[in-house]
N, C-alpha and C positions, 0 to 999 in steps of 0.2 A: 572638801577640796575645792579649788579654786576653778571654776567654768572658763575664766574667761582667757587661761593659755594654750586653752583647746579648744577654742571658738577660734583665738587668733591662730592658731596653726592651721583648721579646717579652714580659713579663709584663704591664709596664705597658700595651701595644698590645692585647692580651687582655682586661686589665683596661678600658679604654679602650671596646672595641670590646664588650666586655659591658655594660657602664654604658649605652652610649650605644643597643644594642638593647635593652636593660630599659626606656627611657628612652621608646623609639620607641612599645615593645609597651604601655606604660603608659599613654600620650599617644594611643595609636589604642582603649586600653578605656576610658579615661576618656572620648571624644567618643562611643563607641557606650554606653555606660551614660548619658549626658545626652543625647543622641538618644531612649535607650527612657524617661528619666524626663521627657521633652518628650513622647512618644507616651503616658504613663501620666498626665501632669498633665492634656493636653487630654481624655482619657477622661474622663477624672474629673470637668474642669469640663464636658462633655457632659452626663456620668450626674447632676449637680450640677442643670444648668439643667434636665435634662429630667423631673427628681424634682419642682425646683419646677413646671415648667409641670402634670406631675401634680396636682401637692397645689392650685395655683391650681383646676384643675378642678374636684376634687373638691369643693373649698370652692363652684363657681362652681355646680355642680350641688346642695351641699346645701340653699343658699339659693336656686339655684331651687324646687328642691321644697318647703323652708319655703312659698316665695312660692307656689303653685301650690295648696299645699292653702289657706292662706289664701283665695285666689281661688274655689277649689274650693266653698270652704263658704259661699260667696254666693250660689249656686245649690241649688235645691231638686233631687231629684230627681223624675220623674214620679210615682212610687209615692206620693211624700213630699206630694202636691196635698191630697188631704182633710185631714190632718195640718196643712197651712199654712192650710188653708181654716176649720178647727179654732180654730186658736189666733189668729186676725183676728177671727172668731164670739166667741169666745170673752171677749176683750179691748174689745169692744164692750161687751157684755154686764156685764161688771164697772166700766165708767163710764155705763152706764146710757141707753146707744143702742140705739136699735130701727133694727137693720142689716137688709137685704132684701138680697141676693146677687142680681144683673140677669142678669148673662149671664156665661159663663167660657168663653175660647175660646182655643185654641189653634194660636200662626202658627209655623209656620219662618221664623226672624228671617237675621240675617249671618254668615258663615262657620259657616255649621250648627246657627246655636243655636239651640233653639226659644223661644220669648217665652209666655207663661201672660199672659194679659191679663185681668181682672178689672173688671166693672163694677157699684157697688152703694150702695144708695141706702140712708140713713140720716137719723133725727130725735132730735134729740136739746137738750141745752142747749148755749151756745156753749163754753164751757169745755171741758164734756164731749168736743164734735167737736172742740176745737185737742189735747186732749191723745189722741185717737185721730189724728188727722193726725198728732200728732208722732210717738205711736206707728208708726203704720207708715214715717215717715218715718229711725226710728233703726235699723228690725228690724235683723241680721246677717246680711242677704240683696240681691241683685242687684233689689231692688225701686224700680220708680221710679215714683210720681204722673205719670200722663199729663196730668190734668185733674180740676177739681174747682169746683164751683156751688156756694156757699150762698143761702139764701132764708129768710125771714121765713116760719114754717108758723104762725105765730099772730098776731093785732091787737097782742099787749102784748109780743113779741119776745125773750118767754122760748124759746120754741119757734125750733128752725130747721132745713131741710134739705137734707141736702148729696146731692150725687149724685159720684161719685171714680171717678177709671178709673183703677187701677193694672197694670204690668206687669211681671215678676217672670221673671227668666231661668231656663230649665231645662237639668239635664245632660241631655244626650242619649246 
């Protein structure tokens, strides 16, 4: 009998049976290398979303604090009362009101904040009192008119006198 169609089949069988484990071994790394790049993509989109919620924060926190000093500087501090008490005096006096300071008291207002309440009486012309009422009305401060009288202090109603109770948030 002839060896050599059974040498060529045992080679091709080899041949055959190599192919087809290269084939196996290739097909079983290929699913575990897309298994690890399925475990490396979802990382990723993790470390991805969890970087944005970061950077959300951060963002969410610097415009709080933007916001907060804004807020901040609507309040005088306690020390900061003659200083306030100063430039109201003071602001009178350059539109030509004779300002009297009444009473100045100090309440603990909501969730802690103390209130500077302010009451004072003044004469002056009308003009003069609307643009001190606007003035304090525009300050850069947590100040708010409680209340305010005008009255006729002369017969010919060039004169007139107001009495204003304003209130003015303090830091605590």
């Amino acid at each position: 009998m002839n060896q050599k169609p059974i040498q060529t089949l045992v080679v091709v069988s080899l041949i055959a049976l190599t192919l087809s484990v290269s084939w196996i071994f290739l097909i079983y790394k290929t699913e575990s290398l897309k298994s690890q790049a399925d475990a490396i993509e979802k990382n990723i989109i993790a470390k991805n979303n969890q970087s944005t919620y970061l950077n959300s924060v951060r963002i969410a926190l610097k415009n709080t604090q933007n916001d907060l000093s804004v807020i901040d500087s609507h309040f005088i501090d306690k020390d900061g009362i003659p200083e306030f008490i100063d430039m109201i005096e003071s602001r009178a006096q350059n539109l030509g009101i004779k300002l009297d300071l009444g009473t100045l008291d100090i309440a603990a207002g909501d969730q802690n904040i103390n209130t500077l309440r302010i009451r004072m009486n003044s004469s002056g012309n009308w003009l003069s009192l609307m643009k001190f009422v606007s003035y304090i009305e525009t300050l850069a401060s947590a100040i708010r008119i409680e209340q305010m009288t005008l009255t006729h202090g002369d017969p010919t109603g060039t004169l007139w006198n107001m009495n204003i109770e304003v209130t003015q948030r303090l830091k605590n």
